[in-house]
N, CA, C, O and CB atoms as a CASP TS submission, in Angstrom:
PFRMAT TS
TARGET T0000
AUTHOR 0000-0000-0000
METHOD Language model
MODEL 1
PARENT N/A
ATOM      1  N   UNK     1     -14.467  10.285 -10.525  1.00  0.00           N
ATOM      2  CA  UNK     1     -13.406  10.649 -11.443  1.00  0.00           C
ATOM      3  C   UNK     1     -14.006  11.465 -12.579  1.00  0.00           C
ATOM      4  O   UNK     1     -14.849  11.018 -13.357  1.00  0.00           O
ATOM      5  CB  UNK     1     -12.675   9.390 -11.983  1.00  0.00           C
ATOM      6  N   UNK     2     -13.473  12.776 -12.615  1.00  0.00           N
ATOM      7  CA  UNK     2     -13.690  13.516 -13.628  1.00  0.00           C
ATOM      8  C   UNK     2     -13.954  13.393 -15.111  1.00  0.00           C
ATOM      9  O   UNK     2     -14.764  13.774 -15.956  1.00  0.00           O
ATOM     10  CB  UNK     2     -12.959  14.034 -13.532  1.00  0.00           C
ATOM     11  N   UNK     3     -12.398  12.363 -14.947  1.00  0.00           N
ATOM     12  CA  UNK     3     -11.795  12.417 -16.522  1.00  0.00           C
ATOM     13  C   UNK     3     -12.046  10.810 -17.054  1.00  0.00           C
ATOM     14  O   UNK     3     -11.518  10.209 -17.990  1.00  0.00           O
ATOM     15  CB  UNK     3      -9.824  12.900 -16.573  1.00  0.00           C
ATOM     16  N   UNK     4     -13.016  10.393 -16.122  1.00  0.00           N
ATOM     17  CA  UNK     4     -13.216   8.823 -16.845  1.00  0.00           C
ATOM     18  C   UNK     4     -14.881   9.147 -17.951  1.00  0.00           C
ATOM     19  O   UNK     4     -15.881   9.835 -17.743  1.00  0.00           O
ATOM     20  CB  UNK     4     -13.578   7.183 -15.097  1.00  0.00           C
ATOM     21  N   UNK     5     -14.456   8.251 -19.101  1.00  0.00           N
ATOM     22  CA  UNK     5     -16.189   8.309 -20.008  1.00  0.00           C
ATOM     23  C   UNK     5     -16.827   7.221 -20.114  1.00  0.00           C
ATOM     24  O   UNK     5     -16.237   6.188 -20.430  1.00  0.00           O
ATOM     25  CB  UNK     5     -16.251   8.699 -21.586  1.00  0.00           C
ATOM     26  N   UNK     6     -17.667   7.242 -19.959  1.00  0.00           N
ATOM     27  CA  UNK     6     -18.690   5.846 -20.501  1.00  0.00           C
ATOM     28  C   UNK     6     -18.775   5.815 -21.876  1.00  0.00           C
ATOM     29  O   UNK     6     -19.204   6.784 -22.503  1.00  0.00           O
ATOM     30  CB  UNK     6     -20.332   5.863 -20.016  1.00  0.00           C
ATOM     31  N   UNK     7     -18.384   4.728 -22.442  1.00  0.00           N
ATOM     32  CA  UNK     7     -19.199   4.204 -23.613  1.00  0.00           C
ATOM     33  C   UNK     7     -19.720   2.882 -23.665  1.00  0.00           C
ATOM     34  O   UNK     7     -19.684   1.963 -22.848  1.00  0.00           O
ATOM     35  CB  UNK     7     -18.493   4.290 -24.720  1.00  0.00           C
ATOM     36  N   UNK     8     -20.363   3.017 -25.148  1.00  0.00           N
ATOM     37  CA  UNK     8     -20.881   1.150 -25.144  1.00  0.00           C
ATOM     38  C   UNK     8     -20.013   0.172 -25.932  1.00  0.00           C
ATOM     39  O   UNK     8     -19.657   0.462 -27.074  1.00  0.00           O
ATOM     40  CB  UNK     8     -22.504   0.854 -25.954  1.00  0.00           C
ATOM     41  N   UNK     9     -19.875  -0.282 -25.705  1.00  0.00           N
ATOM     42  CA  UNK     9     -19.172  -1.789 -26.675  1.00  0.00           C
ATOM     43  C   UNK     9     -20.504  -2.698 -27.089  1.00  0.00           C
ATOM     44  O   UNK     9     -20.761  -3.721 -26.454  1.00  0.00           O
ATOM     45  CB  UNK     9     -17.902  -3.076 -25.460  1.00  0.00           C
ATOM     46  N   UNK    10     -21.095  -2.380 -27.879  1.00  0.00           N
ATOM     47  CA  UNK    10     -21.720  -3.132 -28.241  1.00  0.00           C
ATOM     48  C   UNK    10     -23.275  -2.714 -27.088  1.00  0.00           C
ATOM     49  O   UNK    10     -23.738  -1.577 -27.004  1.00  0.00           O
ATOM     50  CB  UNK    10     -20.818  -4.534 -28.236  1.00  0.00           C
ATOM     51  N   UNK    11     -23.779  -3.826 -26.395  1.00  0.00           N
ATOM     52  CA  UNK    11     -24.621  -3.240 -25.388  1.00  0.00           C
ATOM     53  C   UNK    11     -23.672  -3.788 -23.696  1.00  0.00           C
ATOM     54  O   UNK    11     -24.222  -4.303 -22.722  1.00  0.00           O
ATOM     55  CB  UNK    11     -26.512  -3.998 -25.676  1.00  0.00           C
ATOM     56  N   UNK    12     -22.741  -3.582 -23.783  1.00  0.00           N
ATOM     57  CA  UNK    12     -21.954  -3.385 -22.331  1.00  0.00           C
ATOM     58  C   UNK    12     -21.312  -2.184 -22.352  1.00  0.00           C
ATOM     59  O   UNK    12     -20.644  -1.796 -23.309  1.00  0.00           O
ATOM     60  CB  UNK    12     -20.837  -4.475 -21.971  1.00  0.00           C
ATOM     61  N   UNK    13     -21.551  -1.330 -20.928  1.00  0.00           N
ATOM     62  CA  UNK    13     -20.903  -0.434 -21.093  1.00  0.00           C
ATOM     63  C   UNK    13     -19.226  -0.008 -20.889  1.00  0.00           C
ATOM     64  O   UNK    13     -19.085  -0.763 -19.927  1.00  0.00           O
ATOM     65  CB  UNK    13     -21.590   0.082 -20.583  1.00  0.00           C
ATOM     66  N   UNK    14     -18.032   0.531 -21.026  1.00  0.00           N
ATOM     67  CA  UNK    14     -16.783   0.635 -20.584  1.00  0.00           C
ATOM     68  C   UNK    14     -16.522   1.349 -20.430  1.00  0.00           C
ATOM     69  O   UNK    14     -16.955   2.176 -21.232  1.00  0.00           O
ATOM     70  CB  UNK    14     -16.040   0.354 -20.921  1.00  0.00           C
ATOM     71  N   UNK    15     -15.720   1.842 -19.493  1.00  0.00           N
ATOM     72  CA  UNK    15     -15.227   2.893 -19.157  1.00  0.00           C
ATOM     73  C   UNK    15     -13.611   2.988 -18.952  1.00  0.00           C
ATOM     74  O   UNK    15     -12.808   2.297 -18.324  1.00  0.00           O
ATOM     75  CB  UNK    15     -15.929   3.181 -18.114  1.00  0.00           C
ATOM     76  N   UNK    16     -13.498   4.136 -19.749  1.00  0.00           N
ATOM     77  CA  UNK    16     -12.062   4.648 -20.280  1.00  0.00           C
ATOM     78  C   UNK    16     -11.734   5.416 -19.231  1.00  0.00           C
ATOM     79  O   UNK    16     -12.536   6.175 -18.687  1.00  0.00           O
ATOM     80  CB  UNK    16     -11.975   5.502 -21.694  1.00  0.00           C
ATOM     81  N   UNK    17     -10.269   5.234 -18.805  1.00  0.00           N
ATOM     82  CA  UNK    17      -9.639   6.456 -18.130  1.00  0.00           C
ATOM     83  C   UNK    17      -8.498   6.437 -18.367  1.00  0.00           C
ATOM     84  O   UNK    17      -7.964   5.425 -18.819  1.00  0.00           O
ATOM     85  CB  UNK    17      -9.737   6.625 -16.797  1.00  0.00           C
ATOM     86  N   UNK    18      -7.876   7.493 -18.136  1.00  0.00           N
ATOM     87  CA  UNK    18      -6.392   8.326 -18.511  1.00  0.00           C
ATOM     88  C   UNK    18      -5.726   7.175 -17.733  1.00  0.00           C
ATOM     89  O   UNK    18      -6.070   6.319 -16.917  1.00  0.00           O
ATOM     90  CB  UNK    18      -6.035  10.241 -17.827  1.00  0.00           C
ATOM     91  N   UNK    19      -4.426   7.628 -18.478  1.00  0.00           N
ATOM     92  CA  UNK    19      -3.136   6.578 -17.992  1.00  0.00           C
ATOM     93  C   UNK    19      -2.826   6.610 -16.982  1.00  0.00           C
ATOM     94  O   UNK    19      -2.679   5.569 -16.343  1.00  0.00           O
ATOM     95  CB  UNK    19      -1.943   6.637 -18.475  1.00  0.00           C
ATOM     96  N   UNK    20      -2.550   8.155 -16.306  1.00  0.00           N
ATOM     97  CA  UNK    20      -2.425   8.561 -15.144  1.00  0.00           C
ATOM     98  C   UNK    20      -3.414   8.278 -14.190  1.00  0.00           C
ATOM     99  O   UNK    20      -2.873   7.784 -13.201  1.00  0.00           O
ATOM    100  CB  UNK    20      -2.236   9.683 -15.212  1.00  0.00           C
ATOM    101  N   UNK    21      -4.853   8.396 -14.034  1.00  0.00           N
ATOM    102  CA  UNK    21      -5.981   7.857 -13.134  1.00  0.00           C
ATOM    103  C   UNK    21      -5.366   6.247 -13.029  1.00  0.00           C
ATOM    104  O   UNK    21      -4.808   5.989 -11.962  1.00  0.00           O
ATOM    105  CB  UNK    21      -7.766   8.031 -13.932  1.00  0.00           C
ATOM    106  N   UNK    22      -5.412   5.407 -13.814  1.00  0.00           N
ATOM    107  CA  UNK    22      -5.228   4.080 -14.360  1.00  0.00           C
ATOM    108  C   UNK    22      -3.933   3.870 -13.437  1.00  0.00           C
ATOM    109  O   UNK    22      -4.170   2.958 -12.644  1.00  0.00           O
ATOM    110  CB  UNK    22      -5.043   3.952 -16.147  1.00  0.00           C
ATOM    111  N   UNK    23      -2.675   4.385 -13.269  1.00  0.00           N
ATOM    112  CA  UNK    23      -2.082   4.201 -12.472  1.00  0.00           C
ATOM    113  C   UNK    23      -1.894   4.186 -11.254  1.00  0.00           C
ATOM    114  O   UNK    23      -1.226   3.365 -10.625  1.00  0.00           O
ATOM    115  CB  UNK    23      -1.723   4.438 -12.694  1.00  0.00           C
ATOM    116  N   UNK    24      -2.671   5.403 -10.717  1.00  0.00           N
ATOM    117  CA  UNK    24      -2.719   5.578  -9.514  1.00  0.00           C
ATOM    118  C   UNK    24      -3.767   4.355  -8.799  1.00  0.00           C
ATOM    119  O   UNK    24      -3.490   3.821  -7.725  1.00  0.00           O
ATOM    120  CB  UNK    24      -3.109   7.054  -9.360  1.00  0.00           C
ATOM    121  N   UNK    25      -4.652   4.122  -9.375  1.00  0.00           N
ATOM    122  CA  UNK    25      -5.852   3.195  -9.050  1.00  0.00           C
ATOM    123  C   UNK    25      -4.837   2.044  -8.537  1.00  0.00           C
ATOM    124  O   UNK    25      -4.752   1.485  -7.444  1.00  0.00           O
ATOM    125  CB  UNK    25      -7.024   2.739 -10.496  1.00  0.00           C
ATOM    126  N   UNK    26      -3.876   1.858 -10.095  1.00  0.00           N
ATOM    127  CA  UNK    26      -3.273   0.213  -9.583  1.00  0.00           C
ATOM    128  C   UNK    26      -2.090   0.301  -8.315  1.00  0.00           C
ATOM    129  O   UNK    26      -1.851  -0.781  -7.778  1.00  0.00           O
ATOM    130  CB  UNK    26      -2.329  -0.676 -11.142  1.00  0.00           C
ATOM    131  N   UNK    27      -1.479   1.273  -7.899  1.00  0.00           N
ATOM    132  CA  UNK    27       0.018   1.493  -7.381  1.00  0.00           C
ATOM    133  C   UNK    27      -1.527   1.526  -5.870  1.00  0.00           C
ATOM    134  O   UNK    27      -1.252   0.712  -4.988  1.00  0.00           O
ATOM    135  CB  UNK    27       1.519   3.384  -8.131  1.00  0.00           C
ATOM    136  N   UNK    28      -2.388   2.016  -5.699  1.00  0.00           N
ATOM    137  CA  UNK    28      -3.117   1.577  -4.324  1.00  0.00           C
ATOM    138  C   UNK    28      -3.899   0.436  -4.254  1.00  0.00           C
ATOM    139  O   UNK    28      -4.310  -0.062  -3.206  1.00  0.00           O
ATOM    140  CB  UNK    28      -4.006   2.541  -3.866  1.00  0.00           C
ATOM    141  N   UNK    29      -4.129  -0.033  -5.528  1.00  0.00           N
ATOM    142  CA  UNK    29      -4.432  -1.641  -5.392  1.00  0.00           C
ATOM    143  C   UNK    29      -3.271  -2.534  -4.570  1.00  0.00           C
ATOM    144  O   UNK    29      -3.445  -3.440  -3.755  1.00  0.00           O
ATOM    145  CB  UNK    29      -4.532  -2.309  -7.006  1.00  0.00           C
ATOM    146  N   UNK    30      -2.288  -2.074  -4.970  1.00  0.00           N
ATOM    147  CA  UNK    30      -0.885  -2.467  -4.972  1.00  0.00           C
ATOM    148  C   UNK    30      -0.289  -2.402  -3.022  1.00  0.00           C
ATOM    149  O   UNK    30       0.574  -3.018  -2.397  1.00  0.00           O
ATOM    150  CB  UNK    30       0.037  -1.129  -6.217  1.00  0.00           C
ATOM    151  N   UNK    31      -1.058  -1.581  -2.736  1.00  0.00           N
ATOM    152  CA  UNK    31      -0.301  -1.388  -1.465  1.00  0.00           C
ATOM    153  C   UNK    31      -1.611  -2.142  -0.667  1.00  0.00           C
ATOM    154  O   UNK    31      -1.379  -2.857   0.308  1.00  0.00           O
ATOM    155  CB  UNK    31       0.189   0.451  -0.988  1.00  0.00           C
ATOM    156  N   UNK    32      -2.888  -1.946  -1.115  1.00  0.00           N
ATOM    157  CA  UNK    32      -4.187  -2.687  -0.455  1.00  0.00           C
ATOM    158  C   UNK    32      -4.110  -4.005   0.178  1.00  0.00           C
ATOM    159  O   UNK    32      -4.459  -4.428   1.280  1.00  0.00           O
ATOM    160  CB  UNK    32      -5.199  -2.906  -1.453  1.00  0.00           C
ATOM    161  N   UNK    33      -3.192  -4.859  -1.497  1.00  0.00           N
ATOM    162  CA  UNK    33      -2.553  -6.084  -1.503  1.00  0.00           C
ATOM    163  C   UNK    33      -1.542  -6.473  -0.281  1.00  0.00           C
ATOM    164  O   UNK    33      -1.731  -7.308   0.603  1.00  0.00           O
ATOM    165  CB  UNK    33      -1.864  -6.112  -2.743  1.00  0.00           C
ATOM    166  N   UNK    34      -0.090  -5.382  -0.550  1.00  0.00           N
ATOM    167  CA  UNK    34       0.504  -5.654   0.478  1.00  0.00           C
ATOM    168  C   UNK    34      -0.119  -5.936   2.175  1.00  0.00           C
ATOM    169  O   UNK    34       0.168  -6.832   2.970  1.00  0.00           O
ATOM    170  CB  UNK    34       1.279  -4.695   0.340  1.00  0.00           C
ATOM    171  N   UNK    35      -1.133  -4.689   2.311  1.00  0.00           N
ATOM    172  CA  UNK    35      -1.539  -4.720   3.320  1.00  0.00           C
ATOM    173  C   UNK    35      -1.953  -5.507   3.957  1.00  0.00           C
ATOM    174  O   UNK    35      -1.765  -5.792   5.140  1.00  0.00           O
ATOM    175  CB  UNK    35      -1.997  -4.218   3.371  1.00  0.00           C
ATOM    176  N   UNK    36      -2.875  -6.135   2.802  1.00  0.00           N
ATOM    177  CA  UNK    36      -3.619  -7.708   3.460  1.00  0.00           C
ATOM    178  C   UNK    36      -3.091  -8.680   3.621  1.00  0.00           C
ATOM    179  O   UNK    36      -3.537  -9.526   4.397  1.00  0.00           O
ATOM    180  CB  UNK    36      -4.551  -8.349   2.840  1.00  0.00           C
ATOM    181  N   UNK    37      -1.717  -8.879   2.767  1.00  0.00           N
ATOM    182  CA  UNK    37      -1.186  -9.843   2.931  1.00  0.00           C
ATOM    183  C   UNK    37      -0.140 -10.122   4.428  1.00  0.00           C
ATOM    184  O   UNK    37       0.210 -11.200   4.911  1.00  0.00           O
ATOM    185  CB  UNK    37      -0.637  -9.875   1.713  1.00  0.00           C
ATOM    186  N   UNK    38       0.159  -8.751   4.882  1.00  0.00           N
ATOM    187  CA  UNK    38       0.922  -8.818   6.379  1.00  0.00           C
ATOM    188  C   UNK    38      -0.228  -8.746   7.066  1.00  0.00           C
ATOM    189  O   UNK    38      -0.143  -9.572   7.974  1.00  0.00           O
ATOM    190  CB  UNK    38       2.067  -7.585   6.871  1.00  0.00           C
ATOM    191  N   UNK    39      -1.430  -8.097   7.112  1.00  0.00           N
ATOM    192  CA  UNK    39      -2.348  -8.802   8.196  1.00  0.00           C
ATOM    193  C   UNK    39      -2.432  -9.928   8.179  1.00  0.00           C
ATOM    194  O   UNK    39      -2.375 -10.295   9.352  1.00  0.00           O
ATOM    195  CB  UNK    39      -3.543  -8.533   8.254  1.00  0.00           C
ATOM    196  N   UNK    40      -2.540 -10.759   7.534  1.00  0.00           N
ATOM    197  CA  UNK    40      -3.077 -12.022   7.822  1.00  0.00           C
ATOM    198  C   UNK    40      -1.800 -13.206   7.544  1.00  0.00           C
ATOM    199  O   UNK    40      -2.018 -14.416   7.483  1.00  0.00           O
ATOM    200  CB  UNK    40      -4.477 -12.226   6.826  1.00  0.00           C
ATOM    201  N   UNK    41      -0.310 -12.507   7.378  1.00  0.00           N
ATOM    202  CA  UNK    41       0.668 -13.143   8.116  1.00  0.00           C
ATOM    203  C   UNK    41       0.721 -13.587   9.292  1.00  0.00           C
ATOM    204  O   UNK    41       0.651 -12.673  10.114  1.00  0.00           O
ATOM    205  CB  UNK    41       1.440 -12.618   8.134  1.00  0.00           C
ATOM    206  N   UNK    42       0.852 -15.004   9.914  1.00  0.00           N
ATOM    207  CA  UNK    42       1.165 -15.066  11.187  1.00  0.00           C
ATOM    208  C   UNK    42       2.533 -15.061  11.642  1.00  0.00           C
ATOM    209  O   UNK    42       2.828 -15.257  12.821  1.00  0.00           O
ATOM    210  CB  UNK    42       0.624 -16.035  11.613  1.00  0.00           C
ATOM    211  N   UNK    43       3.418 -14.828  10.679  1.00  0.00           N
ATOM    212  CA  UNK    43       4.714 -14.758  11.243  1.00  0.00           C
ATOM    213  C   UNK    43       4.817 -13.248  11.224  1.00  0.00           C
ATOM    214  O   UNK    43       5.318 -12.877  12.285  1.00  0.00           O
ATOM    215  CB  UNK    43       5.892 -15.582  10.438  1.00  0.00           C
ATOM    216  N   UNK    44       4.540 -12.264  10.440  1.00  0.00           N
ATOM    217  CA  UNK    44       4.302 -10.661  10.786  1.00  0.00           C
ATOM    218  C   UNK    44       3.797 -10.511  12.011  1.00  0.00           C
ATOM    219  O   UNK    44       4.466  -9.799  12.760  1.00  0.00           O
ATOM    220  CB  UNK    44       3.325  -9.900   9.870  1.00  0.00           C
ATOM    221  N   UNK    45       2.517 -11.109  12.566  1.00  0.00           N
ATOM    222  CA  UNK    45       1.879 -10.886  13.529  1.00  0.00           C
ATOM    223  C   UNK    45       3.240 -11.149  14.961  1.00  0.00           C
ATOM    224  O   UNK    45       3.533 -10.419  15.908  1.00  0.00           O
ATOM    225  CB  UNK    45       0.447 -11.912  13.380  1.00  0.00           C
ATOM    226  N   UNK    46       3.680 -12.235  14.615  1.00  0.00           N
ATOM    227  CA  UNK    46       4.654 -12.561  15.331  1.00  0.00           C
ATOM    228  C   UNK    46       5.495 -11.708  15.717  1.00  0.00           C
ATOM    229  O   UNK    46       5.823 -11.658  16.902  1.00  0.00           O
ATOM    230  CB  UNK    46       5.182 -13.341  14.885  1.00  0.00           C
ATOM    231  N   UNK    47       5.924 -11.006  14.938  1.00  0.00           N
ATOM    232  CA  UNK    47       7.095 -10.311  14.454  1.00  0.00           C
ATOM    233  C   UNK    47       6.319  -9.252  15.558  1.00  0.00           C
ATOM    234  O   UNK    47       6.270  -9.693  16.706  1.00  0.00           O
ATOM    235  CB  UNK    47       7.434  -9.955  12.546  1.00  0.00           C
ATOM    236  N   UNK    48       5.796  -8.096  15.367  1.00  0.00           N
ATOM    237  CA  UNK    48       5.190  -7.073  16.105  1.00  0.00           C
ATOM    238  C   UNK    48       4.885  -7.857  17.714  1.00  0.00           C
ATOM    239  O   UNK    48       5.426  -7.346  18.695  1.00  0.00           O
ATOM    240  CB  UNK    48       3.716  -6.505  15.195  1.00  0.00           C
ATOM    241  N   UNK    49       4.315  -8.656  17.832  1.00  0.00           N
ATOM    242  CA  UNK    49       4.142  -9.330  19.152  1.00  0.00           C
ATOM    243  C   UNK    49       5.462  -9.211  19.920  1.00  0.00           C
ATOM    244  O   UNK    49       5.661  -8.854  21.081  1.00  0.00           O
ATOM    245  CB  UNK    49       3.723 -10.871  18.980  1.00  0.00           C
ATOM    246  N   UNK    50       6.394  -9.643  18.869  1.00  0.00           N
ATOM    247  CA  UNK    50       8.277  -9.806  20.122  1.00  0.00           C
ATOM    248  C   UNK    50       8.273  -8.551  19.883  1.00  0.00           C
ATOM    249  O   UNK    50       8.213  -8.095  21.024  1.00  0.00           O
ATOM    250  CB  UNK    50      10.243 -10.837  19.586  1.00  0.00           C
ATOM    251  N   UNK    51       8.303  -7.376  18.944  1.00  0.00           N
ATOM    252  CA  UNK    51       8.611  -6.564  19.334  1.00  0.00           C
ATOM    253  C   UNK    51       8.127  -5.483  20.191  1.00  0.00           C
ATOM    254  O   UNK    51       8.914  -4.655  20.649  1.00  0.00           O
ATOM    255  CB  UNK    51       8.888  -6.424  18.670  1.00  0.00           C
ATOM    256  N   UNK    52       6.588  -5.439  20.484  1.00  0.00           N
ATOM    257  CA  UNK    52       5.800  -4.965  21.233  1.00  0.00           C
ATOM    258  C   UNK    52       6.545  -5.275  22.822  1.00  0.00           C
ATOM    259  O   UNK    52       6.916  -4.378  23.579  1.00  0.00           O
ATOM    260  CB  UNK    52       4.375  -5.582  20.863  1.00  0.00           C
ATOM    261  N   UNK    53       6.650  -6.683  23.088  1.00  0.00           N
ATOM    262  CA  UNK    53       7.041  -7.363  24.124  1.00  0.00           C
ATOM    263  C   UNK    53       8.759  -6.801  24.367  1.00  0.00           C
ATOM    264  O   UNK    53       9.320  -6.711  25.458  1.00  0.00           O
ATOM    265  CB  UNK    53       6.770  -9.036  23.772  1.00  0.00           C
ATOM    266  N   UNK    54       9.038  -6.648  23.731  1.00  0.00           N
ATOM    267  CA  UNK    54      10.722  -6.195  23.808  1.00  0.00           C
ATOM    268  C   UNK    54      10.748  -4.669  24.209  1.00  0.00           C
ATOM    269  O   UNK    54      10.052  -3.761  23.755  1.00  0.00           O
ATOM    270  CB  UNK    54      11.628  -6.369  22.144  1.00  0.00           C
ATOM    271  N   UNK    55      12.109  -4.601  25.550  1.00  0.00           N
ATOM    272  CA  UNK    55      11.900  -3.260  26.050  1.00  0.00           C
ATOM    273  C   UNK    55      13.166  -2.364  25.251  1.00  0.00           C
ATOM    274  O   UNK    55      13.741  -1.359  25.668  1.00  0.00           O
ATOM    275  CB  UNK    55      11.982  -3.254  27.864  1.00  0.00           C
ATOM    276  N   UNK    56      13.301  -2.841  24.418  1.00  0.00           N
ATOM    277  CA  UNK    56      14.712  -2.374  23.539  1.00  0.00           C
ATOM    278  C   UNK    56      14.140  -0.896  22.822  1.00  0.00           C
ATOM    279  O   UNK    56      13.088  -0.827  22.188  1.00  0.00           O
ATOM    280  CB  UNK    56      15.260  -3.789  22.056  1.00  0.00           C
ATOM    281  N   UNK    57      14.942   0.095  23.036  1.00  0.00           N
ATOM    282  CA  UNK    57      13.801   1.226  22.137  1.00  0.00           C
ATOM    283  C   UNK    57      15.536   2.140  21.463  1.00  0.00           C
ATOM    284  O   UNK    57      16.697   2.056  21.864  1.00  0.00           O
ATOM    285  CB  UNK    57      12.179   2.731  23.742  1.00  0.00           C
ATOM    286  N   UNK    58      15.090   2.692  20.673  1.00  0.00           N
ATOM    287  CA  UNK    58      15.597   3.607  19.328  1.00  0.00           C
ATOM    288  C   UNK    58      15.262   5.055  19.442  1.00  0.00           C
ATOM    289  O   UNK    58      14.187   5.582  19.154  1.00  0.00           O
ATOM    290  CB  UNK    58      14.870   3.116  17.897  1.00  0.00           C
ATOM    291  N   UNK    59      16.035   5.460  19.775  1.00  0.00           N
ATOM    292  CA  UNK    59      15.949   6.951  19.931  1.00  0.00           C
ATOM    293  C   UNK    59      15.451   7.400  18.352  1.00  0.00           C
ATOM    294  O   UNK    59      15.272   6.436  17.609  1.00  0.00           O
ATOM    295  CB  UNK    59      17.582   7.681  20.464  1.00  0.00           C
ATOM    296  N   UNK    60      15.252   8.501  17.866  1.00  0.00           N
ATOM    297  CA  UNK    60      14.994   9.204  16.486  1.00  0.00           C
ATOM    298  C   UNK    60      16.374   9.089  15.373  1.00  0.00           C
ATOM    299  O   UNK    60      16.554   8.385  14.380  1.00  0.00           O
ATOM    300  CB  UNK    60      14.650  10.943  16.851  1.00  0.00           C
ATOM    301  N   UNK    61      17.202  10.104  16.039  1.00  0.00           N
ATOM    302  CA  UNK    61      18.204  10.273  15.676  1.00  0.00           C
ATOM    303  C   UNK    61      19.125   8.627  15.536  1.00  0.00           C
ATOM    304  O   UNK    61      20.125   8.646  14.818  1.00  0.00           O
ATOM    305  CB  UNK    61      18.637  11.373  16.598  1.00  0.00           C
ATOM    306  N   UNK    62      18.893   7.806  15.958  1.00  0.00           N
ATOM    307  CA  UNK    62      19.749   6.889  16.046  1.00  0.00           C
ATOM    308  C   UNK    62      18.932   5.744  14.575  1.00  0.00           C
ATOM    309  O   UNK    62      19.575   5.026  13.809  1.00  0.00           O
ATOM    310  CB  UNK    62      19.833   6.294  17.899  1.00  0.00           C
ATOM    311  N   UNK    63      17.325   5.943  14.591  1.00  0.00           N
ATOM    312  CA  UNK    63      16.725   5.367  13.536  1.00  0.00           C
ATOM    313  C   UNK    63      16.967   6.124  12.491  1.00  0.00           C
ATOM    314  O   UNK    63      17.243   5.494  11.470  1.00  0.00           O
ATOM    315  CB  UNK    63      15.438   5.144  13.685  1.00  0.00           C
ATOM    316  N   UNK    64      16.948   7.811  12.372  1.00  0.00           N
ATOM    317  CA  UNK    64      17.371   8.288  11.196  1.00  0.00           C
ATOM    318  C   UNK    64      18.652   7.967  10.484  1.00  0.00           C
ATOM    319  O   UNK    64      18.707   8.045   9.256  1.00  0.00           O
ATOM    320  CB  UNK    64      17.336   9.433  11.348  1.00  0.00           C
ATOM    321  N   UNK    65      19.874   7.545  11.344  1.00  0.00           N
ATOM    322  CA  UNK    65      21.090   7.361  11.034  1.00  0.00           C
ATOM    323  C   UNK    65      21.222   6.163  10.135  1.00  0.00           C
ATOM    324  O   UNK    65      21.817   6.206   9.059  1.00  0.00           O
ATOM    325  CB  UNK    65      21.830   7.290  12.178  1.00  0.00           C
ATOM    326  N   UNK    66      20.567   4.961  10.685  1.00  0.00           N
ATOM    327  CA  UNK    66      20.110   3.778  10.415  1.00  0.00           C
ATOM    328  C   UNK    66      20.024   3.866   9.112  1.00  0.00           C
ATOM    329  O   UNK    66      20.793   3.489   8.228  1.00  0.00           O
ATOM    330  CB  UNK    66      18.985   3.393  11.050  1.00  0.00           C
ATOM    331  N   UNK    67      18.756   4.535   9.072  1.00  0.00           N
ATOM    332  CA  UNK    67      17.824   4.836   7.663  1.00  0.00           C
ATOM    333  C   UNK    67      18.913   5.287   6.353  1.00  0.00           C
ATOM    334  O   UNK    67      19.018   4.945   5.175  1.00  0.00           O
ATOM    335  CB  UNK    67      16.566   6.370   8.008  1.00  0.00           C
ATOM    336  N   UNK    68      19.581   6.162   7.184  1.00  0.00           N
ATOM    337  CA  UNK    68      20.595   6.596   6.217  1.00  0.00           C
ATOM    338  C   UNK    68      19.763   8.182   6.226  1.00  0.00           C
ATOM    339  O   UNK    68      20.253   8.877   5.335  1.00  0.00           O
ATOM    340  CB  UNK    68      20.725   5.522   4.516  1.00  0.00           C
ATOM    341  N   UNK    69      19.114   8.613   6.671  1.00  0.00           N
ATOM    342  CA  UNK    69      18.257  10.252   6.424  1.00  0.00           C
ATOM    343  C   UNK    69      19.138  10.817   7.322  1.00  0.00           C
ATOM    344  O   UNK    69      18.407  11.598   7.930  1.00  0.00           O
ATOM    345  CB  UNK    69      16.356  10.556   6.921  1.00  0.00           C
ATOM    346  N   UNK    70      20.079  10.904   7.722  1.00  0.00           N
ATOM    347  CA  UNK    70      20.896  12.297   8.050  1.00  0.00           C
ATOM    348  C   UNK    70      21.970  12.530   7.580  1.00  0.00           C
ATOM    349  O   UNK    70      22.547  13.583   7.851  1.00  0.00           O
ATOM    350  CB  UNK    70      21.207  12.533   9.251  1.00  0.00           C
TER
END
C-alpha cells in the first residue's frame, strides 16, 4: 500500500491508512468471514450435496427472471 505511513507511538510502531484503504481491507475481511463460515457449515455443505444430486436445472433466462435482471 502506497498511501499507508509508519510512525512510532512511543517505541511501537503504527501504521496509518486512508479511510478508503481501511475500508476496503474490512468489506474483504468481511466476505473472508462469510466464506469460512459456509465452508465449514454442515448444513451448507448439505445444501450443495442435494443440489448437486438433483437433476432439476434452470435455464439462464428463467434464473435472470427470478433474479429480477430482465
Amino acid at each position: 500500500m502506497k498511501k499507508a505511513q509508519i510512525f512510532k507511538l512511543g517505541k511501537s510502531p503504527v501504521v496509518v491508512l486512508p479511510i478508503s484503504a481501511w475500508e476496503t481491507i474490512r468489506e474483504r475481511v468481511g466476505q473472508l468471514e462469510e466464506y469460512y463460515q459456509m465452508s465449514t457449515s454442515k448444513k451448507y455443505k448439505q445444501d450443495i450435496a442435494h443440489a448437486r444430486a438433483s437433476k432439476k436445472e434452470v435455464s439462464s433466462k428463467e434464473l435472470y427472471k427470478k433474479l429480477g435482471l430482465v
